[in-house]
C-alpha positions as CSV (number, residue, x, y, z in Angstrom):
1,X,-6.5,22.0,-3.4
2,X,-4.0,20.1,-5.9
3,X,-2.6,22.9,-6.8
4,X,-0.8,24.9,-3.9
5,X,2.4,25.7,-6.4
6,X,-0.3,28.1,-8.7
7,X,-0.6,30.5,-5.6
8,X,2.9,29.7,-3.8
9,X,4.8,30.4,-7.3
10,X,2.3,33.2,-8.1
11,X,3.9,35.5,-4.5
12,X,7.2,34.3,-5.5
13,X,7.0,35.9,-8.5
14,X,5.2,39.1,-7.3
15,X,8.2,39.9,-5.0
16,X,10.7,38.8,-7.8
17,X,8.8,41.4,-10.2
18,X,8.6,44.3,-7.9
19,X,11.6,44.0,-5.9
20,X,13.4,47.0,-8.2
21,X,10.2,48.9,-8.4
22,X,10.5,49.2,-3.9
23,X,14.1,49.4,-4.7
24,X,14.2,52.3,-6.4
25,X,11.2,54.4,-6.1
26,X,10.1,53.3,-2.3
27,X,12.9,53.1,-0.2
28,X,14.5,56.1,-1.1
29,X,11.3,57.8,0.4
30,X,11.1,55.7,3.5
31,X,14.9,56.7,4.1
32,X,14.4,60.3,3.3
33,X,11.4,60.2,6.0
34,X,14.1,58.7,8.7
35,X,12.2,55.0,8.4
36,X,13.6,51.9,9.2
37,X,11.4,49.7,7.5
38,X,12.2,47.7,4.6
39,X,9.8,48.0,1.3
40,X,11.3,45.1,-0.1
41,X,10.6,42.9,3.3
42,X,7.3,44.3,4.4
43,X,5.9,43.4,0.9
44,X,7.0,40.0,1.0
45,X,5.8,39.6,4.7
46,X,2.4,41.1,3.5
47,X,2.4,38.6,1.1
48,X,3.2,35.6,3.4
49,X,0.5,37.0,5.6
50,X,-2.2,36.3,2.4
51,X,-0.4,32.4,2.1
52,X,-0.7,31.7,5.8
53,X,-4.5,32.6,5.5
54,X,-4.5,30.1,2.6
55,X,-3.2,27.6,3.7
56,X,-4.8,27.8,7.1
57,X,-8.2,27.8,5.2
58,X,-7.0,24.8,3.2
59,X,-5.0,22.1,5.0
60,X,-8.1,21.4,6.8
61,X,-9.6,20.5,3.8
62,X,-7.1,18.1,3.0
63,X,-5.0,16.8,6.3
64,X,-6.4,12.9,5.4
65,X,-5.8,12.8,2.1
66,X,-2.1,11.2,1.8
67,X,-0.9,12.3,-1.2
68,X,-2.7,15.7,-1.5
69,X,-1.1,16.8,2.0
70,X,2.4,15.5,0.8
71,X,2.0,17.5,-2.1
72,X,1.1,20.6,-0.2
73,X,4.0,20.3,2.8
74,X,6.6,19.6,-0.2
75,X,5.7,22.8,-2.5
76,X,5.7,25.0,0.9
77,X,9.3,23.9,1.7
78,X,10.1,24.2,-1.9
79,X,9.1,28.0,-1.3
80,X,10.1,28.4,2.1
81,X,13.4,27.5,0.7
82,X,13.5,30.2,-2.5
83,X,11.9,32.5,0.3
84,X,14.9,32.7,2.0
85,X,17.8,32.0,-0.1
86,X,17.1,34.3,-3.2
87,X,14.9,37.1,-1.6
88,X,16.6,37.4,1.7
89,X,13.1,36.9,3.9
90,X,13.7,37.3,7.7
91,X,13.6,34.2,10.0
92,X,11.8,36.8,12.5
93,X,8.7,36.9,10.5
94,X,5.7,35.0,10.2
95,X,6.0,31.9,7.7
96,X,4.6,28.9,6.4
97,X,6.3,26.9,9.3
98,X,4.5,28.4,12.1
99,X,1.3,26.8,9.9
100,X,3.0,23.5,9.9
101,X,3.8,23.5,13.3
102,X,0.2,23.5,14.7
103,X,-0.8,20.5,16.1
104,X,-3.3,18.6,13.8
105,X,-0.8,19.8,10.8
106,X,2.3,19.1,12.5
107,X,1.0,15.5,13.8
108,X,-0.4,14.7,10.4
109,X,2.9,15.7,8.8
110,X,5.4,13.2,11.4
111,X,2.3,10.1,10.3
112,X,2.9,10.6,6.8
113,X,6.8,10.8,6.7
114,X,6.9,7.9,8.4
115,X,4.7,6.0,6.6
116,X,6.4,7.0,3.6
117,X,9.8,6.7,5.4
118,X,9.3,2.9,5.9
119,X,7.6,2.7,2.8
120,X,11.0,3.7,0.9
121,X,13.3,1.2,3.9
122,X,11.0,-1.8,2.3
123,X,11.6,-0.7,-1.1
124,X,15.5,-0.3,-0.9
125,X,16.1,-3.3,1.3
126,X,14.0,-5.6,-1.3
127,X,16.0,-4.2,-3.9
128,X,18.3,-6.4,-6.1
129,X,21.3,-3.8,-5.8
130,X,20.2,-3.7,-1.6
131,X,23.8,-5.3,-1.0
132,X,25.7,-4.3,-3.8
133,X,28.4,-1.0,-3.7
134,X,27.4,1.5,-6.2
135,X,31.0,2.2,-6.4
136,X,32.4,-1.0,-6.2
137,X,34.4,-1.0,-9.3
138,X,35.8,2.1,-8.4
139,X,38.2,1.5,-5.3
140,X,39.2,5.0,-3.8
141,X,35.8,6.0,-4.0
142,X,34.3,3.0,-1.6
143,X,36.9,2.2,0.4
144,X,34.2,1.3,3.1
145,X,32.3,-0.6,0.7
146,X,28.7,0.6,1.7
147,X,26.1,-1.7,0.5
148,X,23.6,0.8,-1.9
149,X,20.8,0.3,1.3
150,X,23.0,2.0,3.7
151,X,23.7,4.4,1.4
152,X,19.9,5.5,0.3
153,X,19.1,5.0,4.3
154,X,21.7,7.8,5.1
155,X,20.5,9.9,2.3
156,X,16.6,9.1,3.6
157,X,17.7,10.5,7.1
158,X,19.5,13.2,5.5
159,X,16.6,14.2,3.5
160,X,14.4,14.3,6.3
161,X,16.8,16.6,8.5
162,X,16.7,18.9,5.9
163,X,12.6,19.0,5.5
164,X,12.7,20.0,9.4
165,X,15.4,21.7,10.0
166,X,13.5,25.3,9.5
167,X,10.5,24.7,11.8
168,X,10.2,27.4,14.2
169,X,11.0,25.5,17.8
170,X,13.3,23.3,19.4
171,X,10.3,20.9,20.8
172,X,9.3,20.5,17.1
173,X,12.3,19.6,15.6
174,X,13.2,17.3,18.3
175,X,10.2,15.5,17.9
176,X,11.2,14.6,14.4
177,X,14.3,13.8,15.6
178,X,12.4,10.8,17.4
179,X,11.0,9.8,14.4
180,X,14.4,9.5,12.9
181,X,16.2,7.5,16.1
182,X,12.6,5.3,15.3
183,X,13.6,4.8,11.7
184,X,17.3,3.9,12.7
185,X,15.9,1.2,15.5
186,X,13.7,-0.1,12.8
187,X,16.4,-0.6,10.2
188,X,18.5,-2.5,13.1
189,X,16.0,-4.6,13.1
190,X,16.2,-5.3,9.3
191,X,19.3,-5.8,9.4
192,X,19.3,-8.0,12.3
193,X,16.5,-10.8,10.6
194,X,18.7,-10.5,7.2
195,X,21.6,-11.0,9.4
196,X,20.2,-14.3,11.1
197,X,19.2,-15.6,7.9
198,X,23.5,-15.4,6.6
199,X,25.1,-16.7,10.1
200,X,25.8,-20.0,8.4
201,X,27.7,-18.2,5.7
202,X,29.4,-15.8,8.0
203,X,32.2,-15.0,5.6
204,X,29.8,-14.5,2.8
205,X,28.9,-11.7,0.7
206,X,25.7,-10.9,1.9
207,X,27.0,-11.2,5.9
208,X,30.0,-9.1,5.0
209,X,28.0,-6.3,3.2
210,X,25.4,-5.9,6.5
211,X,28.8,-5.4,8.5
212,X,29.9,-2.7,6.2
213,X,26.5,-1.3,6.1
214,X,26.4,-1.2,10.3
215,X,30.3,0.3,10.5
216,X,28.6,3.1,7.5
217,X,25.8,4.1,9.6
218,X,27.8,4.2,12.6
219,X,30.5,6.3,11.4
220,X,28.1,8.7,9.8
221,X,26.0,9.0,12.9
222,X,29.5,10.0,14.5
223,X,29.9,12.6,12.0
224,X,26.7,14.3,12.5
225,X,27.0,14.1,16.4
226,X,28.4,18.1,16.0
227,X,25.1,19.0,14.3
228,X,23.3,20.5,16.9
């Protein structure tokens, strides 16, 4: 059960290995017969097929266990991923997302990002760098001088965007989506008690850099507002 990336690596290199074999010696038959089907695609999808019984049989097995589900939902994106980018798998067939998607998986899945979501906003904001510029000695690189915790807060939402952003419906993505406008009202809150603790020194560092880091967010939000 600690171990999803022995089978998930094992398929990817199945298809990897006989991809010229199908090539070359299968598809020429299919086409001479008038098929339309793919060798290369149907043996990958056969395969998926044998990981979906998998991990259905499994996640069961290990859905309260924190870090052994983590574990399992970050190798199947990892593969998801290679999946599609290097062997060209079709969004129309049956993948690992449709597992993630059912409902104990799926609600399992938001509990645990968030708890590891907020678990990474209390690391970064009690950080010594929190209000510091990474760039800050480089002045055309930062010319909005984003404190290092609006930076990794961006990059956190960013992150997470890109861990949903293949699940299978619309409902599903947008209920992540509500776990990322939660995060952003949460860290507005942060911001807010650090904020009341600098209004004496209004025109001080740590005052300025949670202005900077409000105008940040803000103008990145803006940005992403074409991303359906």
């Amino acid at each position: 059960l600690n171990k999803p990336e022995w089978y998930l690596t094992q398929v990817l290199m199945w298809i990897g290995n006989h991809a010229k074999f199908l090539d070359d010696k299968i598809q020429p038959i299919l086409d001479k017969a008038g098929s339309s089907v793919n060798a290369g695609l149907e043996f990958s999808r056969a395969l998926v097929m044998l990981i979906l019984e998998k991990l259905a049989a499994d996640i069961p097995c290990l859905l309260y266990d924190d870090t052994l589900f983590c574990h399992l939902v970050d190798e199947v994106l990892l593969f998801e991923r290679e999946l599609y980018s290097v062997h060209g798998y079709l969004s129309s067939f049956p993948s690992c997302m449709h597992i993630l998607s059912e409902e104990s998986c799926f609600q399992r899945w938001l509990t645990v990002e968030k708890k590891f979501a907020l678990q990474k906003m209390d690391s970064m904001l009690s950080s010594e760098a929190a209000w510091i510029s990474q760039y800050k000695d480089i002045s055309d690189v930062d010319e909005m001088k984003v404190p290092d915790c609006a930076e990794t807060f961006m990059t956190l939402l960013l992150v997470i965007t890109d861990r949903y952003k293949n699940l299978p419906t619309a409902s599903r993505k947008l209920q992540f989506l509500g776990l990322q406008k939660e995060l952003v009202d949460d860290f507005r809150i942060r911001l807010t008690q650090v904020m009341k603790e600098e209004t004496r020194a209004s025109l001080g560092f740590r005052y300025c850099a949670i202005l900077n880091a409000v105008n940040y967010i803000a103008t990145v939000l803006a940005d992403w507002a074409d991303n359906v």
